[in-house]
C-alpha positions as CSV (number, residue, x, y, z in Angstrom):
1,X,17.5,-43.2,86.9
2,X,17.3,-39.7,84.9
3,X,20.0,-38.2,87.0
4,X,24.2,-38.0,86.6
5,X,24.4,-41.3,88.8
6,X,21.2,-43.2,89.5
7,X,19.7,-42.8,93.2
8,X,17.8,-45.3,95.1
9,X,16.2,-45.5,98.8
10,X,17.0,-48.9,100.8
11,X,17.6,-49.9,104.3
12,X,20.9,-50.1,105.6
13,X,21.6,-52.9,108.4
14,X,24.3,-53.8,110.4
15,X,23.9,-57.1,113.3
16,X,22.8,-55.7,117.0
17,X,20.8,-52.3,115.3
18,X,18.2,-51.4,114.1
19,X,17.7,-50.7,110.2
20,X,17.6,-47.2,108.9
21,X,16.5,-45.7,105.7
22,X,19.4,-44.8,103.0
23,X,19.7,-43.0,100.0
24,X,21.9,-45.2,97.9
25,X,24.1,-43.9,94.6
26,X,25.7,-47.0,93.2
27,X,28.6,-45.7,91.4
28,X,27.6,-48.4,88.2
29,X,24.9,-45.5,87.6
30,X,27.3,-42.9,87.6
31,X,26.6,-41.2,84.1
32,X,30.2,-39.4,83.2
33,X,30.4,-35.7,82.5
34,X,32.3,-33.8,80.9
35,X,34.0,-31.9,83.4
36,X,33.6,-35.1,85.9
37,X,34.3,-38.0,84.0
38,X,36.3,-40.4,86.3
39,X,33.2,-42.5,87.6
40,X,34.0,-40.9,91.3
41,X,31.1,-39.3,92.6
42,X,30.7,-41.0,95.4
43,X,33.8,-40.6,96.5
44,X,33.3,-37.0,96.2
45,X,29.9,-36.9,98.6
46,X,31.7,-39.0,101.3
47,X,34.5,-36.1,101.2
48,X,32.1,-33.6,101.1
49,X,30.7,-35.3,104.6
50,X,34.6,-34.9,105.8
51,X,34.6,-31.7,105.2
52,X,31.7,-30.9,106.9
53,X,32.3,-33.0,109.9
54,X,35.6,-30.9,110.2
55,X,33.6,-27.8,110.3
56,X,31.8,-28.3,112.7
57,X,28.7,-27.5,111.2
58,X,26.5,-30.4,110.4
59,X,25.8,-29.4,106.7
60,X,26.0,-33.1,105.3
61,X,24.4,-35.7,106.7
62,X,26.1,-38.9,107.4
63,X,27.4,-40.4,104.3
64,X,29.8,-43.5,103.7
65,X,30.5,-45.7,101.6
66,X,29.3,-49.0,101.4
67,X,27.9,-52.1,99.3
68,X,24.3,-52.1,98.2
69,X,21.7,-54.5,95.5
70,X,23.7,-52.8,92.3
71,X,27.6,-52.7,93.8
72,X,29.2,-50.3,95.4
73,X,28.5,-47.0,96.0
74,X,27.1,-44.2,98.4
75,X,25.0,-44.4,101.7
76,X,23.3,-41.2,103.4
77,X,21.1,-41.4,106.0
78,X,17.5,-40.5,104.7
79,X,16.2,-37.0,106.2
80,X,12.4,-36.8,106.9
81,X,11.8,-32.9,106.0
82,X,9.5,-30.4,106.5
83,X,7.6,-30.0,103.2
84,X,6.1,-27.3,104.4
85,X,9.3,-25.3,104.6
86,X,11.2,-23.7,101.5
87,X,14.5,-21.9,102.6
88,X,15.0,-21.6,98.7
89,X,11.9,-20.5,96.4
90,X,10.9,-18.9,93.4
91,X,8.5,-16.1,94.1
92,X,6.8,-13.3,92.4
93,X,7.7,-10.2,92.5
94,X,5.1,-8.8,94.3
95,X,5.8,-11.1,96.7
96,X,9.1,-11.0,97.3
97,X,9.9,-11.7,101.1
98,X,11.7,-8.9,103.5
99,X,13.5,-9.8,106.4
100,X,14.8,-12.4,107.1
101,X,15.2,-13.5,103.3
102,X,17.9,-12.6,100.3
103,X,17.2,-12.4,97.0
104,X,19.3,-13.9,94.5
105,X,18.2,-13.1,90.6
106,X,15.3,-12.3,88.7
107,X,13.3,-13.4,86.0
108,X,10.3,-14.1,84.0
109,X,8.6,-17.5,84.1
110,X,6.8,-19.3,81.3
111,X,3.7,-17.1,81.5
112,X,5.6,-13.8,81.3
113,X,5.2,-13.1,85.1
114,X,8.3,-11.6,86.9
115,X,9.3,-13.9,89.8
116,X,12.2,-13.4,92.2
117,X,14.8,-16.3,93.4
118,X,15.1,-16.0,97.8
119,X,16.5,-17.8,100.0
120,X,16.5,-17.5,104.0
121,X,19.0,-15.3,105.8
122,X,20.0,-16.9,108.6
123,X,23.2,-18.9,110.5
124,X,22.8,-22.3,108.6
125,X,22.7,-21.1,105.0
126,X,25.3,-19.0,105.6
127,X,27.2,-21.8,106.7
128,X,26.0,-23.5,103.6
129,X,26.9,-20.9,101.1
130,X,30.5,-20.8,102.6
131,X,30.5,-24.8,102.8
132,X,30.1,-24.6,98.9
133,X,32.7,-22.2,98.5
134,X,34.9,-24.2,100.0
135,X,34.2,-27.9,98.4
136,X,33.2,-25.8,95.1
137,X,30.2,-26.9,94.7
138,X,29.4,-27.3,91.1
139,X,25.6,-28.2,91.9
140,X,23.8,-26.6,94.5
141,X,19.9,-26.6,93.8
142,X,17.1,-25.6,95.8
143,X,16.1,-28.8,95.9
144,X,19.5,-29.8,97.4
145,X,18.5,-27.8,100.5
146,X,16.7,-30.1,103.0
147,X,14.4,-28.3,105.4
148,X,14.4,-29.9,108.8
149,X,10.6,-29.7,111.2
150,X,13.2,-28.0,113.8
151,X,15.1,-25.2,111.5
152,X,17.9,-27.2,110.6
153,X,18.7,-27.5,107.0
154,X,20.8,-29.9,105.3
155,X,23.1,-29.8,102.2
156,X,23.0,-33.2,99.7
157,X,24.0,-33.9,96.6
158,X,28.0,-33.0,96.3
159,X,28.7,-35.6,93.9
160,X,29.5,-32.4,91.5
161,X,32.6,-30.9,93.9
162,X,36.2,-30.7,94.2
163,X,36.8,-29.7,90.7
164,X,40.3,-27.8,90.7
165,X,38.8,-25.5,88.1
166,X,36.6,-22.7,89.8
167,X,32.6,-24.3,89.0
168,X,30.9,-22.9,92.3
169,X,27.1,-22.6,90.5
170,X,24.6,-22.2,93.2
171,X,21.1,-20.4,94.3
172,X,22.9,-19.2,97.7
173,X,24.6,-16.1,96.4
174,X,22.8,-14.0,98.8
175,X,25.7,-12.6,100.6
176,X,28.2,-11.7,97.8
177,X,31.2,-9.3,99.2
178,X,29.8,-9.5,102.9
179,X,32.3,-10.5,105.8
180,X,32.8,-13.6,107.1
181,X,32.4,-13.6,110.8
182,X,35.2,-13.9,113.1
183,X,33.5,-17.8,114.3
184,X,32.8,-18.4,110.5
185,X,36.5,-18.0,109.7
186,X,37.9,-20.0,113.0
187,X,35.8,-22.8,111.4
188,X,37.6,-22.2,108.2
189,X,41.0,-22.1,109.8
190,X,40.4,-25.3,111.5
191,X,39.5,-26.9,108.3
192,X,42.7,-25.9,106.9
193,X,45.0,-27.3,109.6
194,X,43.0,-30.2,109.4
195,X,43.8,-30.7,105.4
196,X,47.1,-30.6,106.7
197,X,46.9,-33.8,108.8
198,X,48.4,-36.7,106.8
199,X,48.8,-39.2,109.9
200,X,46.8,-42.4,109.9
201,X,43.3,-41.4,110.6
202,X,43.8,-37.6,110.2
203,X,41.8,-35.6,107.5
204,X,44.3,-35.5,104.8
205,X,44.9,-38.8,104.9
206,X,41.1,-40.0,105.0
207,X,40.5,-37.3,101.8
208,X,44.0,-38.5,99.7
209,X,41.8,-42.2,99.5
210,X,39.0,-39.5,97.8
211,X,40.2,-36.9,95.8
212,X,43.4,-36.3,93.8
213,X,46.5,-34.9,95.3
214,X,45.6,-31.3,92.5
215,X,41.7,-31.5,94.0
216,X,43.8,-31.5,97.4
217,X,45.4,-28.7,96.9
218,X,43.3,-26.6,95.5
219,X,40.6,-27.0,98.5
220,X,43.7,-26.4,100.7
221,X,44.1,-23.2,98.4
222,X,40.6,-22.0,98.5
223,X,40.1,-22.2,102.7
224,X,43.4,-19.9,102.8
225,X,41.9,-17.5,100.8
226,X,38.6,-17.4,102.6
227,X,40.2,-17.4,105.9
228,X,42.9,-14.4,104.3
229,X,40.1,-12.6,102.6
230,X,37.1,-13.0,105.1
231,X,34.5,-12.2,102.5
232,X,31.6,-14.5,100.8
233,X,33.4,-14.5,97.5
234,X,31.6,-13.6,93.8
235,X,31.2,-15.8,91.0
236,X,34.0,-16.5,88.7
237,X,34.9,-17.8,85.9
238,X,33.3,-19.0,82.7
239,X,30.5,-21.1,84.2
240,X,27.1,-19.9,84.5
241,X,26.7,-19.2,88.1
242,X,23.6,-20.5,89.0
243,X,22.6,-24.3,88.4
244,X,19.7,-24.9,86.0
245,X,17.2,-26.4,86.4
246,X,17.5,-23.9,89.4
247,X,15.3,-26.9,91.8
């Protein structure tokens, strides 16, 4: 209840299958922000699913909307993680991680100790970090990386996206300036002709019901330029650039 909209688990069930566990945001527990302040978070995670879906990429899991005890509101299907995995940690120094692992910032914790901000260097959280690019992801925590018993890794908690101002705050900023591969950027390009589809059932039309026609455009705007520029882009604007708490 302490968050920007409250968050509940409960069973989702329709007739002829079986139940299945559900992370449920009614959008009566939305808390409005200052720089979201319309009550539509949830509208903004089931986008985020579209987009994800069109990328091919399986960041999000499923996630609808739907009716629930308190109203409506969003449904996500409940992940059981690894807990014993930690693709985004806080480290100390002397134990900072090599291959296989980025590092993000440093700092000192409450003690005085220096301690290091990593995050894994593979396929999937690169796909992540771009996937935020592209929704501008105003929120991305360690916490909101889910760590999967067989390596996958799942985004949640993209109620804060879409702005049309740039907010991208996030602990993946491991690859700053790098390329894009030439796979990464077909994925883009395919996202972007799919923003494009306005026909009954296409991906415009399903995000119009969503997001504004200036959040629109500016998502449109932003997968050009990745797909133009190719690069894992650096923080701008006036925004902090990392999310705190930082988990």
């Amino acid at each position: 209840m302490s968050a920007s909209n409250a968050t509940f688990v409960g069973t989702y069930t329709v007739p002829g299958a079986d139940p299945v566990d559900v992370v449920y945001k009614p959008s009566r527990g939305e808390k409005p922000l200052w720089d979201f302040p319309n009550n539509d978070l949830a509208n903004r995670e089931v986008a985020a699913y579209l987009v994800s879906e069109s990328l091919g990429w399986n960041i999000v899991p499923r996630t609808w909307l739907g009716d629930g005890q308190f109203g409506p509101g969003m449904l996500q299907l409940w992940q059981d993680i690894d807990e014993a995995q930690d693709p985004v940690d806080l480290v100390e120094a002397s134990e900072v991680p090599g291959d296989g692992w980025r590092t993000v910032l440093s700092g000192e914790d409450e003690t005085g100790r220096e301690v290091v901000l990593v995050h894994e260097d593979s396929p999937i959280m690169r796909r992540m970090a771009i996937f935020d690019a592209i929704v501008n992801n105003a929120d991305r925590k360690g916490g909101h990386v889910l760590a999967m018993p067989d390596g996958h890794r799942y985004g949640v908690d993209h109620g804060l996206s879409f702005h049309v101002e740039p907010k991208l705050r996030t602990v993946l900023w491991g690859w700053v300036g790098e390329p894009i591969s030439d796979d990464e950027t077909t994925s883009i390009r395919r996202l972007h002709e799919a923003l494009a589809d306005t026909r009954d059932g296409g991906l415009g039309a399903k995000l119009a019901e969503l997001l504004s026609v200036a959040e629109l455009e500016q998502l449109a705007a932003r997968t050009e330029r990745l797909a133009a520029e190719r690069e894992f882009p650096a923080p701008e604007g006036d925004m902090p650039a990392a999310p705190w708490p930082l988990f």
